[in-house]
Backbone as JSON, one array per atom type, in Angstrom:
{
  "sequence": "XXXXXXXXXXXXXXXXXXXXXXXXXXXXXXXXXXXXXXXXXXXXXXXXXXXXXXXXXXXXXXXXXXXXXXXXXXXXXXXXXXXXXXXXXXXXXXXXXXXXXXXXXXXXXXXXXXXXXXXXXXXXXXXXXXXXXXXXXXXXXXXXXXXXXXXXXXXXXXXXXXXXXXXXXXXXXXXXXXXXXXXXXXXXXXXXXXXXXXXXXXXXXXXXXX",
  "N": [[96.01, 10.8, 207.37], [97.37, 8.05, 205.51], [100.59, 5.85, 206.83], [103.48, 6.07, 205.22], [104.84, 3.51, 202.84], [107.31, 1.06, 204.36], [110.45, 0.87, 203.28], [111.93, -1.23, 201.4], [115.11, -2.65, 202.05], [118.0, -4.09, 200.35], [120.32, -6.56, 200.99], [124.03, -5.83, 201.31], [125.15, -7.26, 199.87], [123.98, -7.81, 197.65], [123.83, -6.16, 195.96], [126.01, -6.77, 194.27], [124.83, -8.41, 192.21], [124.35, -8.81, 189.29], [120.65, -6.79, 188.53], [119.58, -7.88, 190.46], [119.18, -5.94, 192.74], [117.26, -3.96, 191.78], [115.23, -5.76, 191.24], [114.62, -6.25, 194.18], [114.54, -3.91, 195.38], [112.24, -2.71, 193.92], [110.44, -4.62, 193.05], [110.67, -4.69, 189.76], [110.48, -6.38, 186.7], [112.21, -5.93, 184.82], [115.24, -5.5, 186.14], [114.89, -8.64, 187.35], [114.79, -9.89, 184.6], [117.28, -9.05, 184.34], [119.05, -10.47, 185.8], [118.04, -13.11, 185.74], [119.08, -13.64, 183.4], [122.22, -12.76, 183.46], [122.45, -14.97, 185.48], [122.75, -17.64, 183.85], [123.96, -17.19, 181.95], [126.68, -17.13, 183.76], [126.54, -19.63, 184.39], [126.97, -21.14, 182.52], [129.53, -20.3, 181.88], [130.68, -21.58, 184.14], [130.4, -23.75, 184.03], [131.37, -24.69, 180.7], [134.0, -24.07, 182.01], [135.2, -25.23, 183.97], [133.87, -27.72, 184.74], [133.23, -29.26, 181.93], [135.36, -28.51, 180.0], [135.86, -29.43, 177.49], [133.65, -28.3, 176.11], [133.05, -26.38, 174.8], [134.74, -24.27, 172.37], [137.65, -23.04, 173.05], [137.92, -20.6, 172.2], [135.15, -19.22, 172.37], [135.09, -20.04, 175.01], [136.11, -17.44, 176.1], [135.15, -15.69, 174.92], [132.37, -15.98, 176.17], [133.29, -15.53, 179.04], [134.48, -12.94, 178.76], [132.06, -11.41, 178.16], [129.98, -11.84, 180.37], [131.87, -10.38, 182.74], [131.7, -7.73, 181.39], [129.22, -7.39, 181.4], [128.84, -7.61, 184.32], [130.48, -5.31, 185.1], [129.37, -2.87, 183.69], [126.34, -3.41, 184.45], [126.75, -3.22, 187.33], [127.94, -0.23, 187.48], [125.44, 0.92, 186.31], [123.51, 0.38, 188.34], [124.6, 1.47, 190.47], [124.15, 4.48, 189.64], [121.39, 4.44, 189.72], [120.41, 3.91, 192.09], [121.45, 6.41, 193.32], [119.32, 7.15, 192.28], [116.96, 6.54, 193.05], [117.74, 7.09, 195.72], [117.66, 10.43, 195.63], [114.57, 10.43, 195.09], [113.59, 9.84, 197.11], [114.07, 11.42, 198.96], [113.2, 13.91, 198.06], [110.68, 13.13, 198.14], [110.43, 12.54, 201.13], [110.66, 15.26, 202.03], [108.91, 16.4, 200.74], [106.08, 15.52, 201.76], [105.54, 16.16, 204.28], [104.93, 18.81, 204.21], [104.2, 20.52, 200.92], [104.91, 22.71, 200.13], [107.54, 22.63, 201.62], [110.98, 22.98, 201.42], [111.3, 23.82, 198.68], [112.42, 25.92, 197.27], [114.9, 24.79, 197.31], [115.19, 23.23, 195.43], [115.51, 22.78, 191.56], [112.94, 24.37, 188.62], [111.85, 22.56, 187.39], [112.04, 19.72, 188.87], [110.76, 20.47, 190.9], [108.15, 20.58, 189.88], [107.95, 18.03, 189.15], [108.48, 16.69, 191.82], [105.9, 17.24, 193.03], [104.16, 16.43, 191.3], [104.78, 13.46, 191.4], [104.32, 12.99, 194.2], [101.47, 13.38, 193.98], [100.91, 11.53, 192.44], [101.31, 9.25, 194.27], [99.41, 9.71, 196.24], [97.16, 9.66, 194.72], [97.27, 7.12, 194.18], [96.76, 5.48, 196.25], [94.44, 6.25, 197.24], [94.29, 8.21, 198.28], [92.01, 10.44, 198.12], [91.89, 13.38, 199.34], [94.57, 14.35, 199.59], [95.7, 14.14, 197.63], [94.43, 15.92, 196.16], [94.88, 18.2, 197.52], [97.92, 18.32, 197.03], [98.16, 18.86, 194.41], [96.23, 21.19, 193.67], [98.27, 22.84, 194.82], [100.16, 22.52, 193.28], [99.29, 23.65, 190.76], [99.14, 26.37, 191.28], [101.56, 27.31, 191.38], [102.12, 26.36, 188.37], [99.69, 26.97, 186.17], [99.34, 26.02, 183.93], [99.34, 23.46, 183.95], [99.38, 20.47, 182.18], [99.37, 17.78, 183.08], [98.95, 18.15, 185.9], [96.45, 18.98, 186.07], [94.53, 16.97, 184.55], [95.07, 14.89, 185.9], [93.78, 16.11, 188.46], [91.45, 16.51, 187.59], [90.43, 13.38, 187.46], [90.76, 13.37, 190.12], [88.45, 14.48, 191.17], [86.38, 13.48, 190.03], [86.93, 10.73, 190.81], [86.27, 11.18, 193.51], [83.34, 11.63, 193.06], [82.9, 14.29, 192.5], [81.27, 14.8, 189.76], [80.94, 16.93, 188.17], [82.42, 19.11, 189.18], [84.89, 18.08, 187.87], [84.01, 17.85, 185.01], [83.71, 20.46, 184.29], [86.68, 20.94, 184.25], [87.95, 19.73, 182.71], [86.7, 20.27, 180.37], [88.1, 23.15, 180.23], [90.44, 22.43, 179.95], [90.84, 21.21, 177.54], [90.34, 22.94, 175.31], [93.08, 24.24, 175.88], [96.35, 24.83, 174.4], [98.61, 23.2, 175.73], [97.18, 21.03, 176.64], [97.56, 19.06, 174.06], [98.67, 16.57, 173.57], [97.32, 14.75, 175.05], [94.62, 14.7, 174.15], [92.96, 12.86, 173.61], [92.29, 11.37, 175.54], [92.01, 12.93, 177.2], [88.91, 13.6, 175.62], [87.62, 11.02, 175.66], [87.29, 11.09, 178.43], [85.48, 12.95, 178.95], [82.58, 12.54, 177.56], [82.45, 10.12, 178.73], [81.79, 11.55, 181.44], [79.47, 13.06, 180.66], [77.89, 11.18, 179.93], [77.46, 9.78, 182.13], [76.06, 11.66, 183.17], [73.81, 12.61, 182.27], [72.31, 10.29, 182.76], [72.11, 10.44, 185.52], [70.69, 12.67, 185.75], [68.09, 11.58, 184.19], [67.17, 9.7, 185.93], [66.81, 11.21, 188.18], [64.34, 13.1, 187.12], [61.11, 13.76, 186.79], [58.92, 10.92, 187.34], [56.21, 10.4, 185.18], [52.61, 10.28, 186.51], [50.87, 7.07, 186.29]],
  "CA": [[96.86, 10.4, 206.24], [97.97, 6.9, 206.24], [101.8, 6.35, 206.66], [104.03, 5.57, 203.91], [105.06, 1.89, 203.53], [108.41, 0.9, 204.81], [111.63, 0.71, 202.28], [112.74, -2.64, 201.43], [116.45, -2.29, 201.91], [118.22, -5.05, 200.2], [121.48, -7.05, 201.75], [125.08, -5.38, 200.28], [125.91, -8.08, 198.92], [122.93, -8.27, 196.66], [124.35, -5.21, 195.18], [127.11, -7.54, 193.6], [124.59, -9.17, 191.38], [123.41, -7.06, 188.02], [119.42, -6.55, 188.41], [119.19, -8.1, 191.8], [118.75, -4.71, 193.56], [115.96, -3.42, 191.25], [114.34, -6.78, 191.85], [114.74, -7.04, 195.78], [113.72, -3.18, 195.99], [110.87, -2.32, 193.22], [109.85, -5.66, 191.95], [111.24, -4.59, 188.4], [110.59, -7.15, 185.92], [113.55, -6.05, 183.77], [115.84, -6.71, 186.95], [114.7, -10.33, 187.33], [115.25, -10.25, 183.1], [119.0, -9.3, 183.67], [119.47, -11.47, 186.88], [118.39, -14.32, 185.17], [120.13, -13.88, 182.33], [123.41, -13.17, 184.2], [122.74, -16.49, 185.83], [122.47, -18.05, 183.1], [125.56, -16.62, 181.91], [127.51, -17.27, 184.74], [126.13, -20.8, 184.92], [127.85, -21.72, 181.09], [131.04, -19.96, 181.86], [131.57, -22.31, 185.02], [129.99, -25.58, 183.52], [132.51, -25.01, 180.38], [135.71, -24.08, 182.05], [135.27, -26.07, 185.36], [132.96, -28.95, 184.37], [133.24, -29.62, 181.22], [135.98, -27.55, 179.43], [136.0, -29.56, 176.05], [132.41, -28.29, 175.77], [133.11, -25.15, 174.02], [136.25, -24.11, 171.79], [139.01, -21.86, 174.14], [137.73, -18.72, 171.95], [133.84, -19.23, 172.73], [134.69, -19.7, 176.83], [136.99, -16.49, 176.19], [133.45, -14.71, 174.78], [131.68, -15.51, 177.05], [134.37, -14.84, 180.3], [134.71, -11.51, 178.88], [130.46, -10.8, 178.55], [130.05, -12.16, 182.04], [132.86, -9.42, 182.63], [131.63, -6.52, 180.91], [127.63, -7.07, 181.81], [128.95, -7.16, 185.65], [130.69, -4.24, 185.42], [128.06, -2.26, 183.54], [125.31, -3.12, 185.67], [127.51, -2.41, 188.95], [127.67, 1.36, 187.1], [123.98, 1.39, 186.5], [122.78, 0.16, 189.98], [124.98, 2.79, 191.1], [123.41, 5.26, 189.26], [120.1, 4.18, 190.06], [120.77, 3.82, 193.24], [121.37, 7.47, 193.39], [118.17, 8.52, 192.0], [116.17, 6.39, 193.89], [117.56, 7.74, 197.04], [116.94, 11.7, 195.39], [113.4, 10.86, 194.67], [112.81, 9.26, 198.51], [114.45, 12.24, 199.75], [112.33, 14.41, 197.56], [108.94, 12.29, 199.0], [110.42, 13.16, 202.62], [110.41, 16.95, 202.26], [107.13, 17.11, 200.59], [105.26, 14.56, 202.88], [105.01, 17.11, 205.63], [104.65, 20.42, 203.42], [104.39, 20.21, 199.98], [105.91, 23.75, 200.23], [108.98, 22.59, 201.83], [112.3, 22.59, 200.61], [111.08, 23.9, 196.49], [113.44, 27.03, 196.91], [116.03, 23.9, 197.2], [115.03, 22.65, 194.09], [115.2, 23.59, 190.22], [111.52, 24.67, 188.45], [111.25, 20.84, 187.01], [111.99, 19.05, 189.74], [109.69, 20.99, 192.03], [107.3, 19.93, 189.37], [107.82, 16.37, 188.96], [108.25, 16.03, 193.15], [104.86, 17.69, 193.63], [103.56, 14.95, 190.81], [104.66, 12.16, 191.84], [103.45, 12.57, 195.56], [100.12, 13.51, 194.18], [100.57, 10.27, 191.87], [101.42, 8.33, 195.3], [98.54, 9.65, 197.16], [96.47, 8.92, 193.97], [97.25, 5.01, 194.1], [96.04, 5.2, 197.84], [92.72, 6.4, 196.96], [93.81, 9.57, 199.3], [92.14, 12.02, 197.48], [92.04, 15.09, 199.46], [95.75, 14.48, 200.16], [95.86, 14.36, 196.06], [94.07, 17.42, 195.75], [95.75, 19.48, 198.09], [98.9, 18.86, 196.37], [97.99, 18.76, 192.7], [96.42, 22.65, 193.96], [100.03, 23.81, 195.39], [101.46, 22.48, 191.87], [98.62, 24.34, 189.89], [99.28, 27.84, 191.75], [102.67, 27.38, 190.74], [101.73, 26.55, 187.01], [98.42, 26.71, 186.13], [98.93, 25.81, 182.73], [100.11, 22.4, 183.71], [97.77, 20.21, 181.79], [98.88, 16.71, 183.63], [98.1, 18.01, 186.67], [94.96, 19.58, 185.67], [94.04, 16.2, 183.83], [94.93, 14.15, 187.02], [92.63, 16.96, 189.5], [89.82, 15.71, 187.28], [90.34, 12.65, 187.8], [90.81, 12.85, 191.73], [87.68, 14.53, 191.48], [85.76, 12.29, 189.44], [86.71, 9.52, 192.34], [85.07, 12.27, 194.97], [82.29, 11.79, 193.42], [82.07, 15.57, 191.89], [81.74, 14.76, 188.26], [80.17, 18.14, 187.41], [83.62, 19.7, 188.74], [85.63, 17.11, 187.08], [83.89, 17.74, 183.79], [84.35, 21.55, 184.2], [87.92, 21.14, 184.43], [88.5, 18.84, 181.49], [86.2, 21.08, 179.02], [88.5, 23.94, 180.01], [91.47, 21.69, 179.17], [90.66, 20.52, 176.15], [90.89, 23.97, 174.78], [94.6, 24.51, 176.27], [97.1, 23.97, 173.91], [99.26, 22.59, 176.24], [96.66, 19.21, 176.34], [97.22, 18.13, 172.71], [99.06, 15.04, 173.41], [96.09, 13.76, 175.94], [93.14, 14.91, 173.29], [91.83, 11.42, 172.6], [91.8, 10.92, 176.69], [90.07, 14.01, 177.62], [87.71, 13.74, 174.93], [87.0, 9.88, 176.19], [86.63, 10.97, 179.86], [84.13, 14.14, 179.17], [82.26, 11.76, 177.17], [81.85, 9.22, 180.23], [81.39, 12.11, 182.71], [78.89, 13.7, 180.43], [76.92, 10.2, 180.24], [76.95, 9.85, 183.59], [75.17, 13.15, 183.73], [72.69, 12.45, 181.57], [71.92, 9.06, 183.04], [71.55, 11.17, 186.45], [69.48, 13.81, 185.38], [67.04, 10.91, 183.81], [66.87, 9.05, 187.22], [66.39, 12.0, 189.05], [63.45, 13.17, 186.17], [59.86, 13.07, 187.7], [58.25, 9.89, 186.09], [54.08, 10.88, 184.68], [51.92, 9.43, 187.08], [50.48, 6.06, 186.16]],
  "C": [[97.55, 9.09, 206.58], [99.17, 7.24, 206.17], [102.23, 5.61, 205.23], [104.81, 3.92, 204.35], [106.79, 2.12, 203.52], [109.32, 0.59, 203.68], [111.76, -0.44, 202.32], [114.05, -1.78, 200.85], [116.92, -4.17, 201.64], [120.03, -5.68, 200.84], [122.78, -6.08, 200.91], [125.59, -6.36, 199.23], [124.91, -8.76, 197.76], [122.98, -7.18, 195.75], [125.18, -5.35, 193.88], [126.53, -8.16, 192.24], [123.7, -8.57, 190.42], [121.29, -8.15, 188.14], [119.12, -7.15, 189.66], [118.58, -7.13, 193.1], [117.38, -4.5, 193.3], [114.98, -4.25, 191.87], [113.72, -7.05, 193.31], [113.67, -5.52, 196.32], [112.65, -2.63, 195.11], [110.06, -3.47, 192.67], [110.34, -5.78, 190.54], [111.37, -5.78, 187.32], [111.69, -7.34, 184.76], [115.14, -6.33, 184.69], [115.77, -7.87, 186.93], [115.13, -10.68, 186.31], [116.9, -10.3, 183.67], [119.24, -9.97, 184.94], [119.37, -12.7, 186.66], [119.33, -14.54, 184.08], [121.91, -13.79, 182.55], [123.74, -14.7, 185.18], [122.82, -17.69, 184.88], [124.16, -18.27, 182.1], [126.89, -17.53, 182.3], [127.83, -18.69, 184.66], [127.22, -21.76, 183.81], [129.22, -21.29, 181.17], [131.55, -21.44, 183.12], [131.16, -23.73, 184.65], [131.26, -25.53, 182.22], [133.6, -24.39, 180.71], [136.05, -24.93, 183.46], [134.81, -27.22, 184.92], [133.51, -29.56, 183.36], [134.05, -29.35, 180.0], [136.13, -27.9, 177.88], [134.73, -29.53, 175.35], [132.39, -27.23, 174.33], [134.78, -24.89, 173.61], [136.87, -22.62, 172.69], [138.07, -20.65, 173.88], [136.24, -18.15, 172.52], [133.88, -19.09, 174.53], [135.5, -18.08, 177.31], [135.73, -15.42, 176.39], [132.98, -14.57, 175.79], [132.14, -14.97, 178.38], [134.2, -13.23, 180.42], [133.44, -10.7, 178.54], [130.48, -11.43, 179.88], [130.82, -10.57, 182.75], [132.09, -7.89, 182.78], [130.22, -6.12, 181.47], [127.86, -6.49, 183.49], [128.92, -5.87, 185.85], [129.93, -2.77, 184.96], [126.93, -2.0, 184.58], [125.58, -2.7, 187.01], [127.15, -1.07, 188.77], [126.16, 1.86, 186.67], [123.63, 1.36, 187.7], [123.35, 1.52, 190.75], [124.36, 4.08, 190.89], [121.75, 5.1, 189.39], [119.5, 4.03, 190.92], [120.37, 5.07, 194.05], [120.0, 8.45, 192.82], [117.25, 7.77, 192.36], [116.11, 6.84, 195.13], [116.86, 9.58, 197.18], [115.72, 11.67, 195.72], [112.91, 10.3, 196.16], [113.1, 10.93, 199.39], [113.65, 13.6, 199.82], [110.82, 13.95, 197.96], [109.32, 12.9, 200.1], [109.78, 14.4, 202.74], [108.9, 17.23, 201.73], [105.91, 16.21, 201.15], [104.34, 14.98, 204.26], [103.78, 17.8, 204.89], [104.97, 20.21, 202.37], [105.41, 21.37, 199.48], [107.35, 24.16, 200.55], [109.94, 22.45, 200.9], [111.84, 23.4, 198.83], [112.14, 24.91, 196.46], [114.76, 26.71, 196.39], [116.29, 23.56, 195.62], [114.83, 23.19, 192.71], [113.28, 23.25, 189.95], [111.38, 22.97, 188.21], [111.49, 20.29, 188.19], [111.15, 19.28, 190.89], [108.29, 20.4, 190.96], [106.43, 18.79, 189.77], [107.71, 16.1, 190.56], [106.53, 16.35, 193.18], [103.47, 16.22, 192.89], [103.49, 14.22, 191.45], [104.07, 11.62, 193.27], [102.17, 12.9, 195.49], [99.5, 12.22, 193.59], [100.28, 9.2, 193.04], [99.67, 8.25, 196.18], [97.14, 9.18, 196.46], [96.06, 7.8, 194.29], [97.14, 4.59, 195.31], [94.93, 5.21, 198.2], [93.02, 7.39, 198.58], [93.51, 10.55, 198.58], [92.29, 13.19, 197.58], [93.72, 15.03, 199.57], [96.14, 14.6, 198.15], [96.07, 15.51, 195.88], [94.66, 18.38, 196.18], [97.2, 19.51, 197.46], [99.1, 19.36, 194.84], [97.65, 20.79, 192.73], [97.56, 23.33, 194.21], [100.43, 23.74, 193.96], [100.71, 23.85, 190.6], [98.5, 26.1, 190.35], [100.18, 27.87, 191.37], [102.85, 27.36, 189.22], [100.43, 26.04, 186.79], [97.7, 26.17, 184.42], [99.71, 24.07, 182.63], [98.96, 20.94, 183.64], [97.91, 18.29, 182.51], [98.56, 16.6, 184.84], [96.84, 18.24, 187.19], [94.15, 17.86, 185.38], [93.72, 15.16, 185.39], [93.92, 14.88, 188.16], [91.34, 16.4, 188.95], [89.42, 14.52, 187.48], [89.86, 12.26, 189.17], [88.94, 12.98, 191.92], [86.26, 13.91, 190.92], [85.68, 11.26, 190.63], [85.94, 9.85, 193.28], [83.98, 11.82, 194.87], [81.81, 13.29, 192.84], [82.79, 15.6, 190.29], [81.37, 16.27, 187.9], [81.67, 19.26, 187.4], [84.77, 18.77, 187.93], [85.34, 17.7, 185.44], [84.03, 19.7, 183.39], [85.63, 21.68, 183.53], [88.33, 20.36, 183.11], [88.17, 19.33, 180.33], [87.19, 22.52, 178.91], [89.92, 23.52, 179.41], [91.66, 21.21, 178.45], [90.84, 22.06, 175.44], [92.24, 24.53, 174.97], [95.31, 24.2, 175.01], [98.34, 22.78, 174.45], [98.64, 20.9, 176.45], [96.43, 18.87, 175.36], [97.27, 17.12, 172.96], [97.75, 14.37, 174.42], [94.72, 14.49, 175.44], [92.63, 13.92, 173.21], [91.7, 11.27, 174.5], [90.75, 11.82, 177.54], [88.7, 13.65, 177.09], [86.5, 12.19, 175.62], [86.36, 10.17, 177.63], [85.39, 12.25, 179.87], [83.13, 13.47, 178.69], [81.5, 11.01, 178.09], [81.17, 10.31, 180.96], [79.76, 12.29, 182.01], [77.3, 12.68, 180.13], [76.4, 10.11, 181.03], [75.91, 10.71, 183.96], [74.26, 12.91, 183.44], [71.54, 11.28, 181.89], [71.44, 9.51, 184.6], [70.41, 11.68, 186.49], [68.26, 12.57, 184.89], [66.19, 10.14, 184.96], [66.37, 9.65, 188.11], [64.78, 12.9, 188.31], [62.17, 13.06, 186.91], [59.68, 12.37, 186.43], [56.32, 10.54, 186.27], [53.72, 9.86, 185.73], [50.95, 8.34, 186.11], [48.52, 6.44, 185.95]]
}
């Protein structure tokens, strides 16, 4: 199993500046949005009341003083909060990293869920599949009527290489009601698999002798 990549931890004092965090530790394109735009901000409050103060009328450098103001202290109370549920969901990766089994007694039914997801999503976007599979199985003994991790098992196993169980698993999930909302994606991927098959079986076909 490879290891997991290392945290970017960002400076404290990059905490100070709204969307700078998101930016420094997920990439977050809507960070960078409100980091520029707080610079931006920032940049017109001190060009007209330092620089240039007969740029803008008293009430306009008042406006903006007191957005500058209000965005800070907002985003301070988001980052904080976001803060806090990025550290949950690392803490939540720890415990099920070992043992996917660890710690769930800790945890309410959804959140044992969603952890067991998202580290099968992680191991997904690694192209570890048995490390997929083995957890996407723990989640599906636990609910077996849970149709995105059913949908994602077909997938993993599609990547394997075993379309025949892949396409099993997706014809029995298409009858679930629980996979309405992903009917147009099943239907597209049984579709493919079931090409594939067909395009197999023709290749593998004896050809008439000549």
């Amino acid at each position: 199993m490879s290891k997991p990549p290392r945290r970017r931890r960002a400076h404290w004092l990059a905490y100070l500046w709204p969307g700078l965090p998101h930016l420094w530790i997920s990439g977050s394109l809507a960070g960078l949005a409100l980091a520029v735009a707080f610079t931006v901000l920032l940049n017109v409050l001190i060009l007209t009341t330092v620089v240039w103060p007969q740029w803008l009328a008293p009430q306009v450098q008042a406006a903006c003083g007191v957005s500058v103001a209000v965005l800070w202290i907002a985003a301070l109370v988001e980052t904080r909060g976001e803060l806090r549920r990025l550290a949950l969901q690392r803490e939540t990766r720890q415990q099920f990293a070992a043992d996917p089994d660890a710690g769930l007694s800790e945890l309410s039914e959804n959140r044992r869920s969603d952890a067991l997801l998202q580290l099968a999503q992680r191991h997904y976007l690694r192209a570890e599949w048995s490390d997929a599979e083995r957890v996407l199985r723990t989640q599906l003994k636990r609910d077996a009527q849970d149709a995105d991790a059913q949908l994602l098992l077909a997938d993993v196993h599609r990547r394997m290489g075993r379309n025949a169980d892949a396409l099993r698993r997706l014809r029995r999930l298409s009858t679930k009601e629980e996979a309405d909302r992903w009917r147009f994606e099943i239907g597209r991927e049984v579709a493919r698999l079931e090409s594939a098959s067909e395009a197999a079986q023709h290749e593998e076909a004896p050809r008439p002798a000549a």
